[in-house]
C-alpha positions as MATLAB code, in Angstrom:
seq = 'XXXXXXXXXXXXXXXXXXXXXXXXXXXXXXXXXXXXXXXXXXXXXXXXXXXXXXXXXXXXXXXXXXXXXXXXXXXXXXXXXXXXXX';
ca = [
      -1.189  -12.442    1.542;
      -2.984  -13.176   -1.923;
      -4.162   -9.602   -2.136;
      -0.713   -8.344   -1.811;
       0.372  -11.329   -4.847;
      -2.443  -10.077   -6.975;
      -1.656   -6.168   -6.336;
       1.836   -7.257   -7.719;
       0.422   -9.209   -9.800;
      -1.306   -6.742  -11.493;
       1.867   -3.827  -10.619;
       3.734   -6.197  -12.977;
       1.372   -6.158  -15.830;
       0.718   -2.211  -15.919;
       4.523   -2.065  -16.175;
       5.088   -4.732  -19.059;
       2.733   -2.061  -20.945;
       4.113    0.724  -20.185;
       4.280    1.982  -24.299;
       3.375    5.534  -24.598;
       2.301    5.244  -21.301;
       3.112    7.435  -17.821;
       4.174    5.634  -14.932;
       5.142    7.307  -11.827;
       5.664    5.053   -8.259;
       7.022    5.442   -4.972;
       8.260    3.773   -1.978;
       7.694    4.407    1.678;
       8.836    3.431    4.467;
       8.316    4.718    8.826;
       7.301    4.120   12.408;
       4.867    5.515   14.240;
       3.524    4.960   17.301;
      -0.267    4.139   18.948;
      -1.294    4.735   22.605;
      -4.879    2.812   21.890;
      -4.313    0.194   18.986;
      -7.778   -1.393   19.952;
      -9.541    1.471   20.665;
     -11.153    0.591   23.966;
     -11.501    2.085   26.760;
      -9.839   -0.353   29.223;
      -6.956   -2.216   28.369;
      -5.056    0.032   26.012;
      -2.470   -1.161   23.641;
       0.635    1.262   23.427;
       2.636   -0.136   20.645;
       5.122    0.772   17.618;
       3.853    0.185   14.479;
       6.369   -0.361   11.692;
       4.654    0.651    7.656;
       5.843    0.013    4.483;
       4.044    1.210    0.935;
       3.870    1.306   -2.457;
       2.338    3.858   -4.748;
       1.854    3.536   -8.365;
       0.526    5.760  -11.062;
      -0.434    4.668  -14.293;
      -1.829    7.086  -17.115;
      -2.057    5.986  -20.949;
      -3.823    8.586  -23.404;
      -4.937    6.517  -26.798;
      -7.238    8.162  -29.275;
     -10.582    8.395  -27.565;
      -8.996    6.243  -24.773;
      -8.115    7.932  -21.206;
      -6.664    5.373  -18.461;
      -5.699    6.403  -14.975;
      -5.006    3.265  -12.401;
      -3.822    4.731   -9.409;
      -2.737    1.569   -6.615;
      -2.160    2.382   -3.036;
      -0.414   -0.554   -1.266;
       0.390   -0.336    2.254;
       1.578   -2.765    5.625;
       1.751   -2.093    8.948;
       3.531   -4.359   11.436;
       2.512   -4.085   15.178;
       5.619   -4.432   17.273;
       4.625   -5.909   20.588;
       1.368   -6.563   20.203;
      -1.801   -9.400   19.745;
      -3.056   -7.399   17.017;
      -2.149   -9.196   13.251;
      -0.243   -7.210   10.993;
      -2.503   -5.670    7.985;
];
């Protein structure tokens, strides 16, 4: 949980300085499906697995001064499961 607080933490900030900067984001959302969540070879774990995402772009071009932050924020639920959601 403090990871994802610090990614938006730090989503937040790129944003408030967003002067002749470039941002681009999007949002994504699914379901998708696992016939071996634990990848063993007894005991498998068929399961839905519900994800969520966020991807942000940042670019800002200054003089000499070339920044490109790219953040990749995903979460995946496991419906049904003993695994804990990541």
């Amino acid at each position: 949980m403090n990871r994802s607080l610090a990614a938006a933490g730090v989503a937040a900030a790129l944003l408030a300085t967003t002067a002749a900067a470039e941002v681009e984001y999007s949002v994504e959302a699914g379901v998708g499906t696992s016939d071996n969540i634990g990848r063993t070879a007894e005991d498998d774990d068929r399961s839905p697995i519900l994800t969520t995402g966020l991807d942000l772009i940042w670019l800002r071009e200054e003089g000499l001064v070339y920044v490109d932050v790219d953040v990749d924020l995903s979460y995946l639920i496991y419906v049904d499961s003993d695994y804990v959601c990541d």
